[in-house]
C-alpha positions as CSV (number, residue, x, y, z in Angstrom):
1,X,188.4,141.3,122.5
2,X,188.4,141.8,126.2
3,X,187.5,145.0,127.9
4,X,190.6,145.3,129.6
5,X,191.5,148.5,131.4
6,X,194.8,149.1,133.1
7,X,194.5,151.6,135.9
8,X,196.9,152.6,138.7
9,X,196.6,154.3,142.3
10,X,199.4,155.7,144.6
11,X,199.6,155.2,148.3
12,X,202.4,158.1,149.2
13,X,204.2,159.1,152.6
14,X,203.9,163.0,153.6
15,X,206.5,165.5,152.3
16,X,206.2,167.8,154.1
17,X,205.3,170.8,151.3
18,X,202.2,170.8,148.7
19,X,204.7,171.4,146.1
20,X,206.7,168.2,146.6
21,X,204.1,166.4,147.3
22,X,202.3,167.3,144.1
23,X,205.3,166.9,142.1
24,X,206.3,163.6,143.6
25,X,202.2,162.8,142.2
26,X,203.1,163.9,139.2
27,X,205.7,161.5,138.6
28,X,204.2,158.5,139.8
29,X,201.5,159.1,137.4
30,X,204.1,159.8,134.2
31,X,205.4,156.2,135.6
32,X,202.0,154.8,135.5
33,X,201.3,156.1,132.0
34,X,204.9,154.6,130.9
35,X,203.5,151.3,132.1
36,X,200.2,151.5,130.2
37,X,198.0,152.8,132.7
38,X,194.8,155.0,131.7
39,X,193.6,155.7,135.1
40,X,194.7,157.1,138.2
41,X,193.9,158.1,141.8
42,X,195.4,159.5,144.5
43,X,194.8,159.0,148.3
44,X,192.3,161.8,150.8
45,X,193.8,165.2,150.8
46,X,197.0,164.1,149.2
47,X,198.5,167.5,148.1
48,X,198.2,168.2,152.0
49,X,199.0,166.0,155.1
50,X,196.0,164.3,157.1
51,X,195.6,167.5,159.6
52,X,192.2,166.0,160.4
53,X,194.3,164.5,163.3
54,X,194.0,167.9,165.1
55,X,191.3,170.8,165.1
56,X,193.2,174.2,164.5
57,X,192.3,177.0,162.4
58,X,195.6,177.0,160.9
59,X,195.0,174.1,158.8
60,X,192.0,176.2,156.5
61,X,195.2,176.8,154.8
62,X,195.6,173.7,152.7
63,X,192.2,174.8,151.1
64,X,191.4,175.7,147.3
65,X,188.4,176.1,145.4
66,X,187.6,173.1,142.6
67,X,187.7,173.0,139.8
68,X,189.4,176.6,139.5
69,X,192.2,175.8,142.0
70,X,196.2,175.3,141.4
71,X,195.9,171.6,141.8
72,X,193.1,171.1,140.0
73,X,194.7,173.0,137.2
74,X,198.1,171.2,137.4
75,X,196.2,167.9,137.3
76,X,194.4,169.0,134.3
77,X,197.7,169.4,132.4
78,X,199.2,166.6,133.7
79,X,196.4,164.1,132.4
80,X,196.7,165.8,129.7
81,X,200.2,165.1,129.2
82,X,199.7,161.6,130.3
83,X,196.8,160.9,128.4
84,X,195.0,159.6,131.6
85,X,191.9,160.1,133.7
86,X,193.1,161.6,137.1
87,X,191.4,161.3,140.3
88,X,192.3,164.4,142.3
89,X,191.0,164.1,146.0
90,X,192.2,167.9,147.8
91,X,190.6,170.2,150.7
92,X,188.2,172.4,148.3
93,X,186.7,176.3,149.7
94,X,183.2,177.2,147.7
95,X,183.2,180.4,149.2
96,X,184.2,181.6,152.8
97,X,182.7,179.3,155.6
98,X,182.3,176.6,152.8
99,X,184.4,173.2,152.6
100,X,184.4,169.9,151.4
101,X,186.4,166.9,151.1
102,X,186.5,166.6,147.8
103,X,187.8,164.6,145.0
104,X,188.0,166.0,141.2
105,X,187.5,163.6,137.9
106,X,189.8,164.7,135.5
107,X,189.5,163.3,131.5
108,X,192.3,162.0,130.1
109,X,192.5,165.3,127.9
110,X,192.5,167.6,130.8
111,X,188.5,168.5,130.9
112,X,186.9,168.6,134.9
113,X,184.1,166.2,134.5
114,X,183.0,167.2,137.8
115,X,183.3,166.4,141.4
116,X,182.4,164.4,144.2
117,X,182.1,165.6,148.0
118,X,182.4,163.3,150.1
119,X,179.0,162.7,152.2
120,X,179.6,160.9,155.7
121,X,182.1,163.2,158.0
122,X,183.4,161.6,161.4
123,X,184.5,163.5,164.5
124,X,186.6,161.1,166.9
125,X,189.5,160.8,167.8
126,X,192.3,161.0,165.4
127,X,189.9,161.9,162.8
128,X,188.0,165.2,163.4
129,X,186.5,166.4,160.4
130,X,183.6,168.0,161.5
131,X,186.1,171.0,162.1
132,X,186.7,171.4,159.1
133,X,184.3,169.9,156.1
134,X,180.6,170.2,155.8
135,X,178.9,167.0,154.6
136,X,178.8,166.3,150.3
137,X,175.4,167.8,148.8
138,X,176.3,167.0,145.3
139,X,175.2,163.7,145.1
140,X,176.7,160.0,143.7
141,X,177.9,161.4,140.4
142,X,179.4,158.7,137.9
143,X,181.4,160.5,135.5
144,X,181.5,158.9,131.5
145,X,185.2,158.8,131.2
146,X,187.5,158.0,128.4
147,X,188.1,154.5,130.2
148,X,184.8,153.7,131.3
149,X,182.1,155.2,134.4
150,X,184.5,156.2,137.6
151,X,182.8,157.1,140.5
152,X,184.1,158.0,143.8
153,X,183.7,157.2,147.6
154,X,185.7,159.0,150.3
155,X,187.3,157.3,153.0
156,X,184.7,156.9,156.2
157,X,182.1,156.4,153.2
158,X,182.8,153.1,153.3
159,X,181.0,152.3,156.2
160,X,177.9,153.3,154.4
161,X,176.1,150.9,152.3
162,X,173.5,153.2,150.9
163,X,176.7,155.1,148.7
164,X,177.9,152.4,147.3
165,X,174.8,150.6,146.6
166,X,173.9,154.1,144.5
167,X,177.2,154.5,142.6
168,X,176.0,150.9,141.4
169,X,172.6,152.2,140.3
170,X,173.9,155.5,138.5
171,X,176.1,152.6,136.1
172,X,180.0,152.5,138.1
173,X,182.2,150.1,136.6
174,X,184.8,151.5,138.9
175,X,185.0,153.7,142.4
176,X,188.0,154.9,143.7
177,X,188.1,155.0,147.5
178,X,190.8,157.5,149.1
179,X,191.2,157.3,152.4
180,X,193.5,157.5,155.4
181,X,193.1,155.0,158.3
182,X,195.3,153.9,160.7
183,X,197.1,150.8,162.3
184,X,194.5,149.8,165.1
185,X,191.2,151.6,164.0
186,X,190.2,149.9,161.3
187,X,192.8,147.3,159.9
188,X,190.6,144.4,160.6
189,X,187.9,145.8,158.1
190,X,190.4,147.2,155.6
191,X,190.1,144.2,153.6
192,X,186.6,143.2,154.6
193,X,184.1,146.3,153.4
194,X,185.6,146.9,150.1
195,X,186.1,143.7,148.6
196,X,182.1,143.4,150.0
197,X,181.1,146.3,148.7
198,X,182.5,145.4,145.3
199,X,180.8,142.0,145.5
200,X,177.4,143.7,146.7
201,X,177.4,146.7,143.7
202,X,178.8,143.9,141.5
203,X,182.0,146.7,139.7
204,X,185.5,147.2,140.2
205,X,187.0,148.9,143.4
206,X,190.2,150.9,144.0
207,X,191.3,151.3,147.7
208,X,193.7,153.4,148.6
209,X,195.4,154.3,152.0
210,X,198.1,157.1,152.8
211,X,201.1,155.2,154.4
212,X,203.5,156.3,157.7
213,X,203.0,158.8,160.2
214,X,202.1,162.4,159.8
215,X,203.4,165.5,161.9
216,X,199.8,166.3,163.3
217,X,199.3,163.1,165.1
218,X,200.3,159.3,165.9
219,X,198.0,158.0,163.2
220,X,200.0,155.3,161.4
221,X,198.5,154.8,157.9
222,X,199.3,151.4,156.7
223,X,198.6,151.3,153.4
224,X,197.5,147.8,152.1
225,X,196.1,149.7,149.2
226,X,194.5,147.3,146.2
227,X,192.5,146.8,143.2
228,X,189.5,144.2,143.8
229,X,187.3,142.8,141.4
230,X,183.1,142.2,141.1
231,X,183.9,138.8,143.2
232,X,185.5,140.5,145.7
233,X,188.9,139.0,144.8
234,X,192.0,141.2,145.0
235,X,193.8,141.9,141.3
236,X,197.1,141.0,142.1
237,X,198.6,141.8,145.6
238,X,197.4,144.2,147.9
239,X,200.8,147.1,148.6
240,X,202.6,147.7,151.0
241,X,201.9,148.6,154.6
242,X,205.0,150.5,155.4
243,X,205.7,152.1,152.3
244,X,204.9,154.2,149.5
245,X,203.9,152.4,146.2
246,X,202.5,152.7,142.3
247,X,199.7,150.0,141.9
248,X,199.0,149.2,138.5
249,X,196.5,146.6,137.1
250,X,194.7,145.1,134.6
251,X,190.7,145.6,135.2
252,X,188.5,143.4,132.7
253,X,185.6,145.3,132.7
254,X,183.8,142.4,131.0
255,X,183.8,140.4,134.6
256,X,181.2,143.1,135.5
257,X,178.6,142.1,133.0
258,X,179.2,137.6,133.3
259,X,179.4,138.9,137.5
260,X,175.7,140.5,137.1
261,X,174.6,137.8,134.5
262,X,175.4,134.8,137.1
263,X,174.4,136.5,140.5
264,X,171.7,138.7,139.4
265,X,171.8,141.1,142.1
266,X,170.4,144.0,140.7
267,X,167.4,141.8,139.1
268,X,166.7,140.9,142.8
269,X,166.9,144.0,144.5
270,X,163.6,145.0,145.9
271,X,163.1,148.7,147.0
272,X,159.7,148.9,147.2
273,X,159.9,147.2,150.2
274,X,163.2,149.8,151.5
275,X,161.1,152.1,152.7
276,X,162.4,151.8,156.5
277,X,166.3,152.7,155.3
278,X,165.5,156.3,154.2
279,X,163.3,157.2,158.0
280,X,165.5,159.3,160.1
């Protein structure tokens, strides 16, 4: 019998409230459970609006700690409602002075696996998170969850190789990328480093994008968001670029292992002679 697993992601416009914006999650995911899904993630920082677009103090705010947090909490009951593994990116405080992008792996009954922070932080234009995050220190975790190993990339991640290439080495048969890019910056490569990435690390990709534009700035997030497979081919079609949307598909989880059988990547890899990548 196949491996089959049938996961969802939401791209969603901004609310303008954590509470609605939360609550309008939650019921994207009790659809997404109606229709069979046993996954879920949601987009960067998507109880809060992208304020990354300016630098003010004010926007601390929209911080909570992880795993002991309101949203974390919420998301904890509502997987466990659902019966579905939840992938909770938010703004998380440690302690004062402290903060991460983060995202939150929630079991499908409720538990906090863990966390992922996310490691590579830009600062231009549009998109200045130096301001507010300090770079991930916990690692490429790959969380054993009830549908499989789930990992996590964030956003301007993608640009890095080295990330993905070490979600694929700690066993991820699926990453979930949130993120929130905009018309212009980064379109063209949208659908280029993914679908490569998932090719490259030979597992199952979930890119999402916010949609719309934001009070904080002009960014236009354009959605696109999609499922791609270990050939680098999309699973089903990609969503909208002007609106908000539920994704779900069918992931055969079996493709991973005829994928690594045929193109032997990992047989082929050669770090002893990767010495170079690691020199600052």
């Amino acid at each position: 019998m196949a491996n089959v697993v049938r996961a969802a992601l939401v791209q969603a416009t901004w609310t303008g409230d954590t509470e609605s914006m939360v609550a309008k999650h939650e019921e994207y995911a009790r659809e997404a459970a109606r229709r069979g899904a046993k996954i879920i993630g949601f987009q960067e920082v998507f109880n809060a609006p992208y304020f990354c677009q300016v630098q003010e103090p004010e926007h601390y705010r929209w911080a909570e700690p992880v795993p002991d947090g309101p949203t974390t909490r919420r998301m904890q009951e509502l997987a466990r409602e659902t019966g579905m593994v939840i992938v909770v990116p938010v703004f998380e405080v440690e302690q004062s002075g402290f903060y991460y992008n983060t995202a939150a792996v929630i079991d499908a009954d409720g538990t906090v696996l863990g966390k992922y922070r996310k490691h590579h932080i830009p600062q231009v234009k549009g998109f200045w998170e130096k301001y507010y995050f300090k770079p991930g220190n916990v690692g490429w975790p790959v969380f054993d969850t009830a549908v499989g190993k789930v990992g996590v990339y964030i956003c301007y991640d993608r640009h890095f190789p080295e990330g993905w290439r070490q979600l694929g080495l700690n066993g991820a048969q699926l990453v979930y990328n949130p993120s929130a890019t905009h018309r212009g910056l980064s379109s063209h490569l949208w659908r280029l480093e993914q679908p490569a990435a998932a090719v490259a690390n030979e597992y199952f990709v979930a890119a999402i994008n916010r949609v719309g534009v934001e009070e904080y700035g002009d960014n236009d997030f354009y959605g696109t968001s999609y499922f791609v497979d270990p050939r680098g081919q999309f699973v089903g079609d990609t969503a909208s670029d002007k609106t908000e949307e539920l994704v779900v598909r069918d992931l055969d989880f079996d493709l991973i292992e005829d994928v690594r059988q045929q193109w032997a990547f990992y047989r082929d890899r050669r770090p002893d002679a990767y010495d170079g990548l690691v020199q600052p």
